[in-house]
C-alpha positions as CSV (number, residue, x, y, z in Angstrom):
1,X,-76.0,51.6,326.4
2,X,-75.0,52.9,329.8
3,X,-72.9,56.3,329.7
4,X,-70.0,55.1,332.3
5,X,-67.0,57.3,332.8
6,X,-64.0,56.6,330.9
7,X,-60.3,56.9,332.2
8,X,-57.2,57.3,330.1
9,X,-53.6,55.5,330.9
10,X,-50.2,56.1,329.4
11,X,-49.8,52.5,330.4
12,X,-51.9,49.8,332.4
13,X,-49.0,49.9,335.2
14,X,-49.6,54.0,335.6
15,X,-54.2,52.4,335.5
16,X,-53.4,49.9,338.1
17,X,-51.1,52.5,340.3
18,X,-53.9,55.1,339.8
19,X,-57.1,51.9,341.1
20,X,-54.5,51.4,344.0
21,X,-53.8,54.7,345.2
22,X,-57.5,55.4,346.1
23,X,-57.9,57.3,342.9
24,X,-61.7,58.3,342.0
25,X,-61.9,55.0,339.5
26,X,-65.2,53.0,340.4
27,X,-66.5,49.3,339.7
28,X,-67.5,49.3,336.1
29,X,-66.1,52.1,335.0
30,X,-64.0,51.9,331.7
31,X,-60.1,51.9,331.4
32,X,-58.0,52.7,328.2
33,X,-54.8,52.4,327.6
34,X,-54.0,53.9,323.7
35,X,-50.3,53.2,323.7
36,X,-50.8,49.5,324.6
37,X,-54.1,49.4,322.3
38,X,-55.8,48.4,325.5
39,X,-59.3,48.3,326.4
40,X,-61.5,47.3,329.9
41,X,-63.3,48.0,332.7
42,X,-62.5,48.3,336.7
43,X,-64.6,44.9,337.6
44,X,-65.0,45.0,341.8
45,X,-60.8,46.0,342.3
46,X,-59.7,44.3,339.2
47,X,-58.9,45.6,336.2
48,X,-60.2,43.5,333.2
49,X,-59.2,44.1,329.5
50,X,-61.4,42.6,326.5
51,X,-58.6,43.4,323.9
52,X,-56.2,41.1,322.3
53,X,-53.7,43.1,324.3
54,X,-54.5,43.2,328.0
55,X,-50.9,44.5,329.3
56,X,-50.9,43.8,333.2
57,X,-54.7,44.1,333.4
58,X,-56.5,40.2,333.4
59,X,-57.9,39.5,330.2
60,X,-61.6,38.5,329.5
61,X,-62.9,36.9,326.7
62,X,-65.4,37.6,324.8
63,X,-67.5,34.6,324.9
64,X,-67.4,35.9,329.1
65,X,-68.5,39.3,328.3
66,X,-71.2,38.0,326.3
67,X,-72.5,35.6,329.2
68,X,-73.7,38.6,331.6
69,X,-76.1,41.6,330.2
70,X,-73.7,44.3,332.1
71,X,-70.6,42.8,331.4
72,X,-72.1,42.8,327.0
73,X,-72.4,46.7,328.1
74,X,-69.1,47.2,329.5
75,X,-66.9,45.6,326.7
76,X,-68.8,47.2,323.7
77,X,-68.2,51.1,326.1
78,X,-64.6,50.0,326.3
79,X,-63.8,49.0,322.7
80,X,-66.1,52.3,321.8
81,X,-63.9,54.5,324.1
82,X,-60.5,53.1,322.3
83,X,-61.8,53.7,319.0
84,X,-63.2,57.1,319.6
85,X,-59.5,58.3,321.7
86,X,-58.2,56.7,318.5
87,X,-59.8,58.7,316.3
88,X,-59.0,62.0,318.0
């Protein structure tokens, strides 16, 4: 798996303020949101959440991560990156 960097939200409205505001948050890299048990990616200018919870981020199934080889990558380094905050 890719190492992609991984940015931590109080809430998705605080992730989506931070894309919008010209923060340093790239295409494909991850999004977490541990108070809203949230999990994603930034995909192009969109935030996209694979969780059962997506919060104001669009929601992507699984069965759509699982079409694309980079988008497989992405949701298993998101879910990864909510369990392992989770556990620290």
């Amino acid at each position: 798996m890719t190492s992609r960097r991984v940015h931590v939200f109080q809430s998705t409205t605080q992730a989506i303020g931070a894309i919008g505001s010209g923060d340093d948050i790239r295409d494909g890299d991850i999004l977490i949101v541990p108070a809203e048990q949230v999990a994603g990616w930034l995909m192009g200018t969109t935030p996209v959440a694979v969780t059962d919870n997506n919060g104001e981020f669009d929601h992507v199934t699984e069965e759509f991560a699982f079409n694309d080889p980079t988008y497989v990558d992405m949701f298993y380094a998101a879910t990864e990156a909510l369990d392992d905050h989770q556990a620290n």
